[in-house]
N, C-alpha and C positions, 0 to 999 in steps of 0.2 A: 873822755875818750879812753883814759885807760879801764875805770869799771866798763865799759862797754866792751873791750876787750876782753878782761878776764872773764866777763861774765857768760863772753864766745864760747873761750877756749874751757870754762866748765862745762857747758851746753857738751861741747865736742867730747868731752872725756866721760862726760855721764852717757853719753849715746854709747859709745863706742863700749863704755862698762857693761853697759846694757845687752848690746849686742852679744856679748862674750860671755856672758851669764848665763845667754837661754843655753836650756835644756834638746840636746836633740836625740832624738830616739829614732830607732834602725832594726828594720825586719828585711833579714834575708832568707830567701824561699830558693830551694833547689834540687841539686843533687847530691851525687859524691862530690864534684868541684865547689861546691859549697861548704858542703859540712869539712869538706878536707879530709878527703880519704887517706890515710897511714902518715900524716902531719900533725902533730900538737896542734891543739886548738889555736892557739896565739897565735899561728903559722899558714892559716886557712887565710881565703881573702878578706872576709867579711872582719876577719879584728885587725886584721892588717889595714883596711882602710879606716878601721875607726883611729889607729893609733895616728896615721897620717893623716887624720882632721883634727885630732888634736896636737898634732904640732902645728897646724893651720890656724888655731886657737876658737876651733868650732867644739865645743862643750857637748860629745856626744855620747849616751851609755853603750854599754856594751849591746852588740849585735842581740838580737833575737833572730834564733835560726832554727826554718821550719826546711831540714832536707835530712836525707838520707842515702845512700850508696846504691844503686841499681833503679831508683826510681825514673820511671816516666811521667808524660804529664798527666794522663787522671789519675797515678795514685798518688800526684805532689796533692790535687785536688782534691782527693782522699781525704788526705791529710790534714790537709787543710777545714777541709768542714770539721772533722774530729776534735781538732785543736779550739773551735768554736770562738775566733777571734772576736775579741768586744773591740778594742782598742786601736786607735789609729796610729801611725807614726809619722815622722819627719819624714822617710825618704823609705823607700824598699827598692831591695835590687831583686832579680831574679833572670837565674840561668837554667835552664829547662830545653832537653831535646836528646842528647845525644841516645839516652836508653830507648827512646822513640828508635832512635835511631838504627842501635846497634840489633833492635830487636827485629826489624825489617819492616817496621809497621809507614803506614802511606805517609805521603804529603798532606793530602786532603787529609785524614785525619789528625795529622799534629798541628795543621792549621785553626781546625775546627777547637781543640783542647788549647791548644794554644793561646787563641785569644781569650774563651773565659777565663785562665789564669789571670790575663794582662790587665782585663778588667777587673777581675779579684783584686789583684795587687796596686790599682788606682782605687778602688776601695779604700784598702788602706793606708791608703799615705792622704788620706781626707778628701777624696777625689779629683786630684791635682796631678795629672799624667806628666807633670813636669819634677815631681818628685818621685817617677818611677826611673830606674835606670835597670836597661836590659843589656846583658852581656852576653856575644857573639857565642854560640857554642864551640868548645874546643875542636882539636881534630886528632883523635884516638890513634887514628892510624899512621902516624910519623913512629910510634913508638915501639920497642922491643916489641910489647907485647903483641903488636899485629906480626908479628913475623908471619910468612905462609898465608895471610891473608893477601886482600885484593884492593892494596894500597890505595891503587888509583879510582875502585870506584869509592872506597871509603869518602875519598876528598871529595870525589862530584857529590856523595849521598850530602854529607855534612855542608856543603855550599850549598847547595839545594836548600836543607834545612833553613840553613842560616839568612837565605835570601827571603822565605818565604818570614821568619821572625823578623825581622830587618822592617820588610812594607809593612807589616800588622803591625809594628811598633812604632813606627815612623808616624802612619795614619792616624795612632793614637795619639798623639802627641807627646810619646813619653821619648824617654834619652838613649841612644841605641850607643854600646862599646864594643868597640871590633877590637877582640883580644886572639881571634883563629891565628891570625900570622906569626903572631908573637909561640903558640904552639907549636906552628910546624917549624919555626927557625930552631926552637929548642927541643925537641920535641925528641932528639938523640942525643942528647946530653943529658950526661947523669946526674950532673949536680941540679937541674932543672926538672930531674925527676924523682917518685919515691922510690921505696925498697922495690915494688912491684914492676917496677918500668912501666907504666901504664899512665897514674895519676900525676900531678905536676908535686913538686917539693913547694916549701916554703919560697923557696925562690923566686921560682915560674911566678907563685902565685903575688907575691912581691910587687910583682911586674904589674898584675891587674890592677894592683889595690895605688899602686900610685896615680894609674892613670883613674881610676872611679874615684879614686880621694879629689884631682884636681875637679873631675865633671862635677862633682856632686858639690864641692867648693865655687865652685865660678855658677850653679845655678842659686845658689845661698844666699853667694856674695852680688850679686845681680838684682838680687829680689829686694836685699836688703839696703842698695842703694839708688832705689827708683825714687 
């Protein structure tokens, strides 16, 4: 009885080594709220939630991050062909819209762009829409920098946006994070934002990367005890 036991409780400790071993790898695809516009890299969301998986003891490399400051969605898709990706990863996030946005361009068109990215980026995560996670577009306009602008249609543009990413992502099957609210509550505090009033701080972004560390942990941890 008791080799039968011990020979449980190695079974269990070798799984669980095991588990804790694998390698997980992370593409994140966006914009400025990606790459972390006027934030130290470490301070952006994407290495912010790798750091909060591995305190979760998920074994993950450093972000790969395919965004830039002012993009919209065909020229994240641009980019994306450019970049000529061979490789698959663990999990990919992606936020994509507000330059859509900010630029005045349709719904029907960031619909249409929109989902080929979504499917791009189920692409890459080995075609498993459950290892995509899509994150709510902010809302620009709570902050200094819209002063004189037109707050209120700002919010209906960016809901609008958010509503139509929301069902295209849902339908996909992949993991939708509603991080907007958490924007507009902070979205006049300075410690929540950068030098520019505009982009969010280490902070703000803080905020994201704990809540996509849990999602992206509880779909891992889910998988990995069926």
């Amino acid at each position: 009885m008791l080799k039968l036991l011990l020979s449980i409780s190695l079974f269990i400790i070798n799984a669980t080594n095991k588990e804790n071993t694998h390698m997980y790898t992370y593409l994140a695809l966006g914009d400025s709220y990606t790459i972390g516009e006027q934030v130290p890299a470490r301070d952006n969301f994407p290495h912010q939630t790798v750091a909060r998986l591995r305190g979760m003891n998920m074994n993950v490399t450093d972000p790969v991050i395919i965004a830039t400051t002012g993009w919209t969605t065909d020229e994240l898709a641009t980019s994306i062909r450019e970049h000529n990706i061979t490789d698959t990863f663990s999990f990919v996030s992606l936020l994509i819209g507000v330059n859509n946005q900010y630029r005045g361009r349709s719904i029907e068109n960031y619909r249409e762009e929109y989902a080929q990215l979504l499917l791009q980026a189920i692409h890459f995560a080995g075609g498993n829409p459950r290892h995509v996670f899509v994150l709510s577009i902010p809302d620009w306009g709570v902050t200094p920098f819209a002063d004189g602008r037109d707050r209120a249609q700002i919010a209906h543009d960016i809901d609008a946006y958010n509503n139509a990413c929301m069902e295209i992502t849902t339908e996909a099957g992949a993991n939708w994070l509603e991080i907007t609210e958490s924007t507009r509550n902070n979205g006049t505090n300075p410690d929540f934002l950068a030098a520019d009033g505009l982009h969010p701080s280490g902070k703000e972004y803080g905020i994201w990367a704990q809540r996509l560390a849990r999602q992206i942990n509880g779909v891992f941890t889910q998988r990995s005890t069926r």
